[in-house]
C-alpha positions as CSV (number, residue, x, y, z in Angstrom):
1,X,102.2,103.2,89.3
2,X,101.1,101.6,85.7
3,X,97.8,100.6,87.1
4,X,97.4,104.5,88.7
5,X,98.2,106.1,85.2
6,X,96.4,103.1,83.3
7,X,93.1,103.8,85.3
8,X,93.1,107.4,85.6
9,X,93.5,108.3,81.8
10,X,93.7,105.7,79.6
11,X,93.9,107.2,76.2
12,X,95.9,110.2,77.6
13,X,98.7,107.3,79.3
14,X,98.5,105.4,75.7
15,X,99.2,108.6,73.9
16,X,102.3,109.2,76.5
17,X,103.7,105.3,75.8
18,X,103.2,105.8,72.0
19,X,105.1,109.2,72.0
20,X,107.8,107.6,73.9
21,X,110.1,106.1,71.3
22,X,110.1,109.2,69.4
23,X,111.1,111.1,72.6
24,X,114.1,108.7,73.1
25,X,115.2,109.4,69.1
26,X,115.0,113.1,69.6
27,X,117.3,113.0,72.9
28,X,119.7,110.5,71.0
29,X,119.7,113.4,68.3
30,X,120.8,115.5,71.3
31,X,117.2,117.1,72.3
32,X,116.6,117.8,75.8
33,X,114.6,115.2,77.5
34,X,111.0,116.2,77.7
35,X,109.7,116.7,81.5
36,X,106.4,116.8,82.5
37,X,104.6,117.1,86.2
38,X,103.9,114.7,88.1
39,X,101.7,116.8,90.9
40,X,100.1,119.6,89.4
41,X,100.5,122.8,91.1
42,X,97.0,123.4,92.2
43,X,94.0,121.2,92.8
44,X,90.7,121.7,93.4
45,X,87.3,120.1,94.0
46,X,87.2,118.4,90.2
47,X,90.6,116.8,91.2
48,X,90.9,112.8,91.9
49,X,91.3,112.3,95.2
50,X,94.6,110.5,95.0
51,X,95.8,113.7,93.1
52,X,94.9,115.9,95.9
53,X,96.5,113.5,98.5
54,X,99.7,113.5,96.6
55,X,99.4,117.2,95.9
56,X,99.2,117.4,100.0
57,X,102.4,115.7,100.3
58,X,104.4,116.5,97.9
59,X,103.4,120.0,96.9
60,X,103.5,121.3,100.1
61,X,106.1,122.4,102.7
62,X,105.0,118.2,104.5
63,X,107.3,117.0,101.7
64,X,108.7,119.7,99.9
65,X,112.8,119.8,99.2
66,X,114.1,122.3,96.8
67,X,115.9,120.3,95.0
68,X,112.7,118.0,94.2
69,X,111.8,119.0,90.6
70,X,108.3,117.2,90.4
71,X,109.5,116.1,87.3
72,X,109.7,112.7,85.4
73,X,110.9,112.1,81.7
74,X,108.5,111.3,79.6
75,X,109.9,109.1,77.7
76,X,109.6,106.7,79.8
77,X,106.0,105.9,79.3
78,X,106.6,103.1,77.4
79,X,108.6,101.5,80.6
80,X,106.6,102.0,83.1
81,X,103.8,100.5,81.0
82,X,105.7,97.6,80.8
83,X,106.7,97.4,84.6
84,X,103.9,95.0,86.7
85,X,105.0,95.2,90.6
86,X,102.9,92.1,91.1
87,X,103.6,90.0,87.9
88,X,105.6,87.4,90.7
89,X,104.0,87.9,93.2
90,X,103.2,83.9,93.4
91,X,106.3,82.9,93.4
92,X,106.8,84.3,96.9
93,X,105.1,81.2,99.0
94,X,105.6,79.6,100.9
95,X,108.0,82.6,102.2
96,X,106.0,85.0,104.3
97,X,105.3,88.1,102.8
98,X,103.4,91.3,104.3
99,X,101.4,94.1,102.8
100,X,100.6,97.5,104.9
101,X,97.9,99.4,103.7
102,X,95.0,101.8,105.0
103,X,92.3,101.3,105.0
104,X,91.0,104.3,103.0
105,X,94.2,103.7,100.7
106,X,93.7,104.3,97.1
107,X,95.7,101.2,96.4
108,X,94.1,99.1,98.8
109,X,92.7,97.1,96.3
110,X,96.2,96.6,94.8
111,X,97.7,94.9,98.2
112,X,94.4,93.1,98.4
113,X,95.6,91.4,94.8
114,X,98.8,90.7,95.2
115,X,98.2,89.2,99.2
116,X,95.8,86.7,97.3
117,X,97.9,85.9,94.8
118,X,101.0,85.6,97.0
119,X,99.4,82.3,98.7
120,X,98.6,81.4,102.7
121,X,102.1,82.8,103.6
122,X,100.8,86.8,102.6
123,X,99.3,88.7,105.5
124,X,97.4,92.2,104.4
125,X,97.7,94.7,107.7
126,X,95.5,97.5,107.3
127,X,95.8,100.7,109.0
128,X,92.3,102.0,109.9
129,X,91.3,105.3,108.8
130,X,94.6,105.6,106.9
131,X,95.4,106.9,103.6
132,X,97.8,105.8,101.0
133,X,100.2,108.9,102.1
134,X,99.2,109.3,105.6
135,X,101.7,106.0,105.7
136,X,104.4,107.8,104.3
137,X,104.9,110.4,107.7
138,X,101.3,110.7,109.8
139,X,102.2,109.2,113.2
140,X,98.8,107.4,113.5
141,X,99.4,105.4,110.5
142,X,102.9,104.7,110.9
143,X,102.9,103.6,114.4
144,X,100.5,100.5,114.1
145,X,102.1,99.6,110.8
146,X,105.8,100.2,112.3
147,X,104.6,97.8,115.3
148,X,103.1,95.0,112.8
149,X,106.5,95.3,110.9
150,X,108.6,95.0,114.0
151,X,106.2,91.9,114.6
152,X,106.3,90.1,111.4
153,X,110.0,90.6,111.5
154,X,111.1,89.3,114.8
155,X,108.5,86.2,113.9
156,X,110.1,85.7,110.4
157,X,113.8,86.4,110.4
């Protein structure tokens, strides 16, 4: 999620981080916390593509739950600028490690990282034709990558 924000605005994500500390003062001063979207409620052509794939997911009746606000704090910007999912990832090897992404994935490039860095024990499965959230409920994409999972598993535990 860092590197999504990072790359997508980087002055606008900056701005959120710097804002952060003053957030957290106001709501120790007994200010609500400050919300903020995170899927708009419309899209169109002008939107990034992995905007309008979440936005297909989560802002529609495919995901929708009425008690999900689509909401995160703002203040903490200044964590998640700090988190890095793959700072570790080398310490993994030799235990096997898989990565399941599509082929069209938005993060693709993300599992491709971290499967390198992870050593000769990291296996990359890509779906083909697959999207980053056609894994999270499209039958075509979770099938093959259930199968590969059932796989690895049985092979490595």
């Amino acid at each position: 999620m860092p590197d999504f924000f990072r790359s997508a605005d980087p002055e606008g994500f900056q701005a959120m981080v710097e804002r952060s500390g003053a957030l957290r003062a106001e709501e120790a001063a007994g200010k609500p916390a400050t919300l903020v979207s995170a899927v708009p409620e419309t899209v169109d052509a002008s939107t990034p593509a992995p905007v309008r794939e979440f936005h297909d997911y989560y802002r529609t009746p495919r995901a929708h739950h009425p008690r999900a606000t689509n909401e995160w704090v703002l203040r903490s910007a200044d964590q998640l600028d700090q988190y890095d999912s793959y700072a570790g990832v080398g310490k993994l090897a030799p235990r096997p490690l898989l990565m399941i992404a599509g082929s069209e994935a938005f993060t693709l490039g993300h599992s491709r990282d971290a499967v390198e860095r992870a050593g000769e024990s990291a296996e990359l499965f890509t779906v083909e034709g697959a999207t980053h959230v056609d894994l999270y409920d499209r039958d075509e994409a979770v099938g093959p990558a259930v199968e590969r999972l059932a796989e690895f598993f049985g092979a490595h535990l």
